[in-house]
Steps between C-alpha positions, in 0.01 A plus 500: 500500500828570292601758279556465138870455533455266781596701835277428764303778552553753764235561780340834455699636801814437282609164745595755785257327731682220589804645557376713808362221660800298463681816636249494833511166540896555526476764705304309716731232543798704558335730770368126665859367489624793727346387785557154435869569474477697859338238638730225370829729625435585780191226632565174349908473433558613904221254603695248257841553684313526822406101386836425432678619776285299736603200395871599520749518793566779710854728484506773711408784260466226248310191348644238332275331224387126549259308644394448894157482683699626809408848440091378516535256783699747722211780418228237561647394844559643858495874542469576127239226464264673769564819368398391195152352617443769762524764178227277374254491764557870529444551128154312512344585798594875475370506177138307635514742715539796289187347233295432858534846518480667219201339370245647701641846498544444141116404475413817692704731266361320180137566631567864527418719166696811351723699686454327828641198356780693301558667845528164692775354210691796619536502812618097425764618201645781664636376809637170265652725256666689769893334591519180592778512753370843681160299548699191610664761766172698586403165604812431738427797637109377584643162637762580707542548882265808579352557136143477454412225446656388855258794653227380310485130645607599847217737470202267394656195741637299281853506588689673834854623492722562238460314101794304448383465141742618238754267449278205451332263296186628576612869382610381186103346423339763588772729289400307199167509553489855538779554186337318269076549604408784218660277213234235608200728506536686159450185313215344672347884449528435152375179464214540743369828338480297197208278613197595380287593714160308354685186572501530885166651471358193323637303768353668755141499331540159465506438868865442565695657804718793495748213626397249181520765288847585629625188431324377211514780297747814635771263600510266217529803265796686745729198333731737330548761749538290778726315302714799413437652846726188613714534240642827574481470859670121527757538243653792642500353825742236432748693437473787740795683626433845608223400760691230728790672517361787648184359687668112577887599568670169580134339575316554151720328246358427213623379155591810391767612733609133476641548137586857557782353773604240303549778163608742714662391803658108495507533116378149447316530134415161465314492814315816447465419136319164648288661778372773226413224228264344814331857543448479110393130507242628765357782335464300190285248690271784641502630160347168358273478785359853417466427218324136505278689762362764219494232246175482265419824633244669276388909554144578527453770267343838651 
């Protein structure tokens, strides 16, 4: 409706709604873009140059821009080529290892109630949130040549004489295993605490075994967790530094100290630039995996 002189009408608010909504929406915008602009800064425009410079040839403290697959078939061949698949078996069967774990303690803990439960999560996020490298050193400590963990086998039988352990392969599994365990339990706590209970009960009174009704109905709906249980475990894993340098020494190289030598020490970008952009291509594959895995996934309400 207009007024007699033919001016829209106002609203009865005077038109001053709109223009605090447009100022939100704004607002909004702007306080979104700040992390997008972080992100793109510091995230995307290094992993850009880090794409660049692997296709470029090496100066010592330098790269000079053009185009060679040198850089990918030296990092795909010999010494860096077996580094490169050796991070990868270490990456997935650590972190199988770590979910073969952690689900049934995870199970356990979600099957407790009140502060039990809120007890158990404790005792698994304290020790995690504590430093990473003085638990990484607590546990050369256990694995070295008269620790504990020497007395301990030599005491049930299972080994005699010293533990010539550190400085290995096999110390750098079990160092991720132990590193990176509590990040796999929380979220399989989560998602298994969020079955409802009257759906493993139904499949119970319906005949089924507690091992059907593990896999046809706990299992099935432990997609996501497991899924991000592997995630943060795996991912991680590939490009682990800290824990073979340590545990491994000259024995456990992995990936990780691979390009931190060629940054650091030869100063051959291009080659590092190439062996991290095979890390990435890997963790984007597991990524896609994951996420094909928890595809179509639907939640049971409670």
């Amino acid at each position: 409706m207009a007024q007699a002189n033919g001016n829209p009408a106002r609203s009865a608010d005077g038109g001053r709604t709109a223009r605090p909504r447009r100022s939100v929406a704004v607002a909004d915008h702007l306080i979104a873009a700040v992390p997008a602009l972080w992100l793109a800064v510091f995230f995307l425009l290094p992993l850009a140059f880090t794409f660049v410079f692997s296709f470029g040839h090496s100066l010592f403290g330098g790269v000079e821009l053009g185009f060679t697959l040198d850089n990918y078939r030296l990092a795909l061949s010999g010494f860096y080529g077996a580094t490169f698949l050796r991070t990868l078996r270490f990456a997935v069967t650590a972190s199988a290892l770590c979910l073969a774990v952690a689900f049934p303690a995870a199970l356990f803990i979600a099957r407790l109630s009140g502060r039990r439960k809120n007890v158990a999560l404790l005792l698994i996020l304290i020790p995690y949130f504590s430093s990473f490298l003085i638990r990484i050193m607590a546990l050369t400590m256990l694995m070295a040549r008269g620790g504990v963990v020497e007395w301990l086998l030599n005491g049930v039988g299972l080994h005699a004489g010293p533990l010539d352990l550190l400085d290995t392969q096999t110390a750098v599994f079990i160092g991720m295993v132990y590193a990176y365990l509590p990040i796999a339990i929380i979220p399989l706590v989560v998602v298994l605490d969020r079955i409802p209970r009257a759906l493993v009960e139904a499949s119970r009174d319906l005949g089924a075994s507690r091992w059907r009704t593990f896999r046809h109905v706990t299992l099935p709906l432990t997609r996501p967790g497991i899924a991000t249980a592997a995630l943060l475990t795996a991912v991680p894993m590939l490009g682990e530094l800290v824990i073979p340098r340590l545990l491994g020494g000259g024995r456990g190289l992995l990936m990780g100290q691979a390009i931190s030598s060629q940054y650091l020490q030869s100063q051959n970008y291009p080659l590092g630039s190439a062996m991290a952009v095979l890390v990435l291509v890997a963790v984007g594959v597991l990524v896609a995996a994951l996420a094909r895995m928890t595809k179509g996934f639907v939640e049971v309400p409670r």
